[in-house]
N, C-alpha and C positions, 0 to 999 in steps of 0.2 A: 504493500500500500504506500502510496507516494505522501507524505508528509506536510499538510499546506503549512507555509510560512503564514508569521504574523500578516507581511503585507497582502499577501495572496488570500488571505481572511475578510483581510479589509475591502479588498479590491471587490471579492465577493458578494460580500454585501453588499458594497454601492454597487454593485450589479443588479443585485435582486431589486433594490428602489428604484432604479435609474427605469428598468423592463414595466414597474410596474407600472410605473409612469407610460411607456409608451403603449402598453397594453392598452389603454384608454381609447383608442381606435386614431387614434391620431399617425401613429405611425413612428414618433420621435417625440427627444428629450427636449427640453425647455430652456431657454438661453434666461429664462428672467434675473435670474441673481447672479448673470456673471456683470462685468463691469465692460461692457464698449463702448464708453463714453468716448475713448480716445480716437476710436477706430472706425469712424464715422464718414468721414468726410469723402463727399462725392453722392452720397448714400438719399436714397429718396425717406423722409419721413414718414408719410405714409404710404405703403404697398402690399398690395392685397390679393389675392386669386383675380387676374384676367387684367392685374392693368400693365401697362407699357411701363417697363422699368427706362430711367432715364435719370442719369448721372447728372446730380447738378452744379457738375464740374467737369471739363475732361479730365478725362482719367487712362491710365494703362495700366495689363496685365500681363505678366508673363505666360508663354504658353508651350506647355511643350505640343510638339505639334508632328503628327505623326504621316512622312509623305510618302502617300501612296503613286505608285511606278503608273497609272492607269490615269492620272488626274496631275502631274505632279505642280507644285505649290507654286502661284503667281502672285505676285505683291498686285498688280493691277484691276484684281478680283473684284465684280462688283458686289459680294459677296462681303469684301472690307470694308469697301467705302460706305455701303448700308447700314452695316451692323455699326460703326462709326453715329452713321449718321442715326438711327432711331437710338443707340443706346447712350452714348456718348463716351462709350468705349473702345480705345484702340488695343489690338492686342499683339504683344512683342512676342515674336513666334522662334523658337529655338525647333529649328526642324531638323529633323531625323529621318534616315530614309527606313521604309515600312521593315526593309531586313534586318536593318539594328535597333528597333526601338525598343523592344525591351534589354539589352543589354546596355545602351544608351541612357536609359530611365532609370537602372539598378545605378549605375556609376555616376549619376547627378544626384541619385538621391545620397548615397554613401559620402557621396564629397560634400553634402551640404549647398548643391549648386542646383540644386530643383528650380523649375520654373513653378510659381505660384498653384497653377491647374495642370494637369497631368491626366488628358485625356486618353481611350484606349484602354484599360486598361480591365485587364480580365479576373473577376474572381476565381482562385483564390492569392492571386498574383501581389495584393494588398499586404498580405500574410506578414512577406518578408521584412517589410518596412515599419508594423506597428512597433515592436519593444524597442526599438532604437528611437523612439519618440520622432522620427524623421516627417511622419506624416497624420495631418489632423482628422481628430476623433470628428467625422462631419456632423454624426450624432446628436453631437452638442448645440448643433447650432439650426435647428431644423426651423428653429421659430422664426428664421429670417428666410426662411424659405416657403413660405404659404403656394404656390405650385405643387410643390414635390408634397407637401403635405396632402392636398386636398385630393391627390391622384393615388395617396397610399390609402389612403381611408375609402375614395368612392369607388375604387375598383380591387379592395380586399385584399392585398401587396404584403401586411404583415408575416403572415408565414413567409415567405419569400425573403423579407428585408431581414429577420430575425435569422435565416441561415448566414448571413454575413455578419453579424454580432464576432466579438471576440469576446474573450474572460471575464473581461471589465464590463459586459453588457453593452459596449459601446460598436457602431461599425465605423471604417475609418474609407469609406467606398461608395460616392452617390453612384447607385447601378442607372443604366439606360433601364425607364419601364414599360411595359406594355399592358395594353387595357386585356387583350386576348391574346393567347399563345403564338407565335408565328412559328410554322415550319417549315422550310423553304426547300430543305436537302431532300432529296429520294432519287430515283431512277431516272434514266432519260433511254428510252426504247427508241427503234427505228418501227412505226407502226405499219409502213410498207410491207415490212418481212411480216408481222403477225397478218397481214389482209392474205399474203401471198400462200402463209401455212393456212389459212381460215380461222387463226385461232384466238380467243379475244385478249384483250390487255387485262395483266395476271393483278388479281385483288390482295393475294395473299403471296411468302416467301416459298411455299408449295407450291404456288401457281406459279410462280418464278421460276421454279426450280422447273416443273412441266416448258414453262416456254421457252429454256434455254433445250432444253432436251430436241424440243421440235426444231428451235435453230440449231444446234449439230448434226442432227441428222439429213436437214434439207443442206448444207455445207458443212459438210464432215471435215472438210481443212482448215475450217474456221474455232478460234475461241468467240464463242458469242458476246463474253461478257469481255473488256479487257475494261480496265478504273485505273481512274485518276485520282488525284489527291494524295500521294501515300507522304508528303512530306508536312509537316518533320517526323511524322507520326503512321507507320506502316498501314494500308486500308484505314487511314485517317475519316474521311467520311462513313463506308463501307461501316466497317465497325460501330460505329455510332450509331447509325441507323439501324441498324441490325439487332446492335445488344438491348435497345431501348425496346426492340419486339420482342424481345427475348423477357426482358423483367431485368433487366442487368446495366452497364455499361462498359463501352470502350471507345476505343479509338482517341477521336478527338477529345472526348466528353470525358474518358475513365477517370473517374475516383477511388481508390484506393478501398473506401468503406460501401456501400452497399446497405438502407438499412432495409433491415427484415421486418413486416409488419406484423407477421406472425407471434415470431419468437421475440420481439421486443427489444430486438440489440441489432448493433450493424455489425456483417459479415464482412471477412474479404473478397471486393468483387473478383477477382482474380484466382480464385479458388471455389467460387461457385458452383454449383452443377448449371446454372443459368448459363454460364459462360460458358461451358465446356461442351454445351449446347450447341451456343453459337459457331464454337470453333468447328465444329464434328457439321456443321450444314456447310460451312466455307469450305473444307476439306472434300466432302463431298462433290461442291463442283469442280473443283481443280479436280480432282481423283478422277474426274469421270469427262478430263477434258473439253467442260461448259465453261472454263473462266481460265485465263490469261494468268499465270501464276509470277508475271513480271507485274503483275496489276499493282503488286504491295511494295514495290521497288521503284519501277519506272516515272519520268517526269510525266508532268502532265502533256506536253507534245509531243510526245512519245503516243501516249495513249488518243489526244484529237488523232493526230495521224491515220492509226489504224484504225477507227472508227469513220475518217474521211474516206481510208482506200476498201472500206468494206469489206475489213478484214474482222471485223467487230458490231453488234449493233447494239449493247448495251452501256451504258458509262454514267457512274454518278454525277449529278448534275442538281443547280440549284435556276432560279426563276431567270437569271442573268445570265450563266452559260450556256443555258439553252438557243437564247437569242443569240448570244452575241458568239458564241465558238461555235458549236457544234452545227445549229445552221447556216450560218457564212460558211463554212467549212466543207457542208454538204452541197449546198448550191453553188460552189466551186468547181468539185469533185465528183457530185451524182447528186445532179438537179431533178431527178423524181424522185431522189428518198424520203421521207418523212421523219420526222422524227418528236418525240414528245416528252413531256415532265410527267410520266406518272403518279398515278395518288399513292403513299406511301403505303405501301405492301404491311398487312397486318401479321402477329406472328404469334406465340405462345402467350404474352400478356394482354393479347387482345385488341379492340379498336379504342387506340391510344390514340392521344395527342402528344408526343415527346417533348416538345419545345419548353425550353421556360421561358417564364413573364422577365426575366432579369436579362439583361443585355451586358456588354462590360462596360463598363465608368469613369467613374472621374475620382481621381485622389486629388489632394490638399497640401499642398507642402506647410509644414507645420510654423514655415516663417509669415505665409501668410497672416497669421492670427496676430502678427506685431507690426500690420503694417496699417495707416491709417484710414485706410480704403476698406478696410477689411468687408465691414456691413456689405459696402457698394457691392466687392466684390460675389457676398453670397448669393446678393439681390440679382445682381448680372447671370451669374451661373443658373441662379432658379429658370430667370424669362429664356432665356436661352434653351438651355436642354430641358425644363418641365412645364413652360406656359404653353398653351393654345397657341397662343401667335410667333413665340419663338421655333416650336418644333415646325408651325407652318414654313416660315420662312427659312427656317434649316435645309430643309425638303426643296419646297417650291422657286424659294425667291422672290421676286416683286410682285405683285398681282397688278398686270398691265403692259408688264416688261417681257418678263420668264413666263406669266403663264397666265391664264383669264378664270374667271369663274361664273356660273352659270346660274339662276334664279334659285337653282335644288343645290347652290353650293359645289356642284361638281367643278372642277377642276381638270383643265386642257394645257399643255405647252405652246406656246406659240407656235405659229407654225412653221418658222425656221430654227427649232431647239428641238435637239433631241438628246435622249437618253433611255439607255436600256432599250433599243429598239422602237421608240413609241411613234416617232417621229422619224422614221427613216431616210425621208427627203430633207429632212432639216441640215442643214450649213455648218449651225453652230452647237455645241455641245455644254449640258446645262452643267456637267462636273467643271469639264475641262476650260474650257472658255468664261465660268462665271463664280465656280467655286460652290456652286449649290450642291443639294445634295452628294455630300461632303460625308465619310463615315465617321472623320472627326467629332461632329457636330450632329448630324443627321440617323438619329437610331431611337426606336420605341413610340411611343404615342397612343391616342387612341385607334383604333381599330381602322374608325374610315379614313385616318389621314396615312397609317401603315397600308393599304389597301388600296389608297388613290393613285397611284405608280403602276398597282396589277394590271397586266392586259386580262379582255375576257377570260383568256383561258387558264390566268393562274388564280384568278376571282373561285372559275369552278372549282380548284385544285383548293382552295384554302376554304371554300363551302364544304365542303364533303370533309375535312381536318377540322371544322370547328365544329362537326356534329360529333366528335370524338371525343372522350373521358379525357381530362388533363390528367398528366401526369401524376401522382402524389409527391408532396411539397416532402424531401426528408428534413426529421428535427438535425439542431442546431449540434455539435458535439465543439464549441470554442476551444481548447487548448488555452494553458498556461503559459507564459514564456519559458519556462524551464523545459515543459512537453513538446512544445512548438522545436524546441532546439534539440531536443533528442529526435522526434520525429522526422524532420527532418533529416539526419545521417542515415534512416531507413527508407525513408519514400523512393529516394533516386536508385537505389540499387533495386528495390522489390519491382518499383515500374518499369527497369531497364529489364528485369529478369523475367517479366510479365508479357513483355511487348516481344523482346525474342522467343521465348516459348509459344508464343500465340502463332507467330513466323511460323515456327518448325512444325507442330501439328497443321496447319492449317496447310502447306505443303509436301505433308507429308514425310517430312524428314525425320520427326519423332512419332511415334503410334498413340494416338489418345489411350492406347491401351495401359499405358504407362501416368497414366492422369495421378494418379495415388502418390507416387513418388516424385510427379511434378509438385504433389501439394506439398510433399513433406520437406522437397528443397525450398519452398516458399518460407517454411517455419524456419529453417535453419538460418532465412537472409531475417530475422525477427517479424512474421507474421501476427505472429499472435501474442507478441507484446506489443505489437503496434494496436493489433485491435483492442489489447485491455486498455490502452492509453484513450484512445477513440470511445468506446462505450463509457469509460470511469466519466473522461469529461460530459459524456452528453448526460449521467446521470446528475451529475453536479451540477449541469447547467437546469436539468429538470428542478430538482431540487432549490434550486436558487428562485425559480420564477411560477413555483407551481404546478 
């Protein structure tokens, strides 16, 4: 049994008070009795849900600023001069290109060289940064943020925001959020080949497995299936979508714990029989040469390729690669193929919705709290990433300029702006050329403004996912800094040990038959101190809040 210290007592406690505080449906802690008398300035007096934040001062912000190779970052963005121009904020942009930002973000924060907002940034990736005190408890400060409030409480977010809590009861992470699930990842078929076999577009990973069947047999020299994604993380999508039918996780998404709703504690996902599942169907198609066994290795132009030269007709795919790769690619290559986003294949846990409501966020550099702007700065961040009108204008842009709207509020691009294919005759491009819809900036909302970008036919695709069970919210398990620093020396070797055994069975190279002894090397890398560490915290944290 691990021994809490006096302070780890204390911390406790104001855990349990601070939770019970936000229990209250609000969502967050209470700024009343701290003192920002100082840290005002710029800052609007009164500001409430739905009104235009606006600095009544200029002001600036540091930012780190995460640039993306598809969009890459233009000072002349009329995306700056706007946000300038409604907020009265300019922001000083420390740009990073999208393949070093988190190593870039680790070594500003460690030097103490953070830029104030710290966008991008992926739960549980926050982790690293709280016991070094480097980055602010945002928790603390929700009262200055009447948006982010009003959207945790109308649309039910607590479960959600509470799995990003730490020890202290505090989270140190504004997440991107979402009114309704969004799932974007599954399949992209070529639906030419299913007219040609007669056979319909597959509901289920059994039906999958049947249509890959019928595609080898009518092109026996063909892998049906050949996938992309596998970096940095081998069948990176694949997996994810996969384990999420399964009742489990992997790929992109794995986490280490798994909780059981059964037995009332978290498992190792990596040790499951849910997993071992997954691996033993993946294994299957390779086994039975329906799937490209470079799928888990190969770049992703490796894999458009042979889906171009119709050497393939399956490839994971999201709402944007569909448009923008794999069709240009075909109507290049073989202008009658067709091809499509299937609805996400259902599997042992059922007609699920996968997705979480939590997107990744924004951290705090903890120098902001001494700086005089500080208020402005929270008020800026709320309109921005959590009002109406900032995520509108995140997204869209001007209304009049970038895009119009119509009596019923819908929403059209001009008609020389395009993106994601909407506009395909369009000249100009609403990332590139204006800085809109921007993944910086631009992520979660409600439903119809996440939705108003869909073409019809990914409308259909996310109709048929919201008739689906969300996923279940797992409880909180926070970790200790002392736990957090042991656990840590085990995660990277049990995931590194996880992700290649997953390789080797699912290719054939080790026999699931040997899964028992897969488990018991797991225990020897510390499995099952890991998981007493995982469960004690989450009992504690039960115990702390009820």
């Amino acid at each position: 049994m691990v021994q809490l210290s006096r302070r780890q007592l204390l911390v406790a406690a104001g855990a349990a008070a601070t939770v019970s505080l936000a229990g209250c449906g609000d969502g967050g802690e209470s700024t009343q009795n701290q003192d920002l008398s100082g840290n005002r300035d710029g800052a609007m007096t009164q500001y409430g849900v739905g009104d235009q934040f606006k600095a009544t001062t200029p002001i600036s912000f540091s930012l780190l600023y995460n640039n993306h190779p598809n969009y890459q970052l233009k000072e002349d963005w009329l995306f700056w001069t706007e946000l300038a121009k409604r907020t009265g904020v300019t922001l000083e942009k420390v740009a990073v290109p999208l393949s070093d930002y988190e190593q870039k973000r680790s070594v500003l924060v460690g030097a103490g060289d953070a830029p104030f907002i710290m966008p991008k940034t992926y739960h549980p990736q926050e982790n690293a940064f709280v016991s070094s005190g480097a980055i602010l408890p945002v928790s603390d400060y929700l009262d200055l943020m009447p948006n982010f409030k009003d959207k945790i409480a109308k649309w039910n977010l607590k479960p959600e925001i509470d799995t990003l809590r730490q020890e202290d009861g505090k989270f140190y992470l504004l997440p991107g959020i979402h009114e309704k699930p969004w799932q974007d990842y599954s399949l992209a078929v070529r639906t030419d080949i299913l007219d040609q076999l007669n056979i319909p577009v597959p509901t289920t990973w059994d039906e999958v497995y049947t249509m890959l069947k019928a595609m080898k047999t009518a092109h026996p020299d063909s892998y049906p299936f050949s996938d992309r994604f596998s970096k940095p993380t081998p069948g990176g999508n694949l997996l994810n979508i996969l384990a999420k039918s399964y009742g489990t996780m992997g790929g992109w998404d794995y986490q280490h714990a798994t909780w059981d709703a059964g037995a009332r504690k978290f498992v190792y996902t990596g040790a499951t029989s849910q997993y071992r599942d997954m691996l033993q169907y993946l294994n299957k198609l390779v086994t039975e040469g329906l799937m490209d066994p470079e799928s888990f290795t190969q770049t992703d132009d490796n894999a458009r390729q042979k889906l171009a030269g119709g050497r393939s007709f399956v490839i994971s795919s999201n709402a944007q690669t569909l448009v923008n790769d794999y069709r240009k690619d075909l109507a290049a290559t073989l202008p009658n193929a067709r091809i499509t986003k299937i609805v996400l294949p259902t599997g042992p846990a059922g007609a699920i919705n996968p997705a979480s409501r939590l997107e990744n966020g924004v951290m705090l550099s903890k120098k902001a709290r001494e700086s005089k702007n500080f208020v402005a700065m929270m008020q800026f961040v709320d309109w921005l990433w959590y009002s109406d009108a900032g995520m509108e204008f995140a997204k869209w842009g001007i209304e009049g300029t970038t895009f119009t709207k119509d009596a019923s509020g819908k929403r059209t691009l001009t008609s020389d702006i395009d993106v994601i294919g909407l506009n395909p005759a369009g000249t100009k491009h609403l990332q590139k050329d204006f800085g809109f819809y921007n993944g910086v900036f631009a992520y979660g909302g409600p439903l119809e403004l996440v939705q108003s970008f869909f073409s019809p036919e990914e409308l259909e695709f996310q109709k048929v996912l919201n008739t689906r069970t969300p996923i279940a919210v797992a409880p909180p398990y926070p970790f200790s800094d002392e736990e957090r620093e042991q656990v840590s020396l085990w995660e990277t070797p049990l995931k590194d040990y996880v992700t290649q055994m997953s390789l080797k069975f699912i290719l054939g190279q080790r026999s699931l038959s040997e899964w028992d002894a897969y488990v018991g090397e797991l225990k020897s890398k510390n499995m099952d101190s890991y998981l007493n560490l995982v469960n004690k915290a989450h009992e504690r944290y039960q115990k702390a809040n009820g």
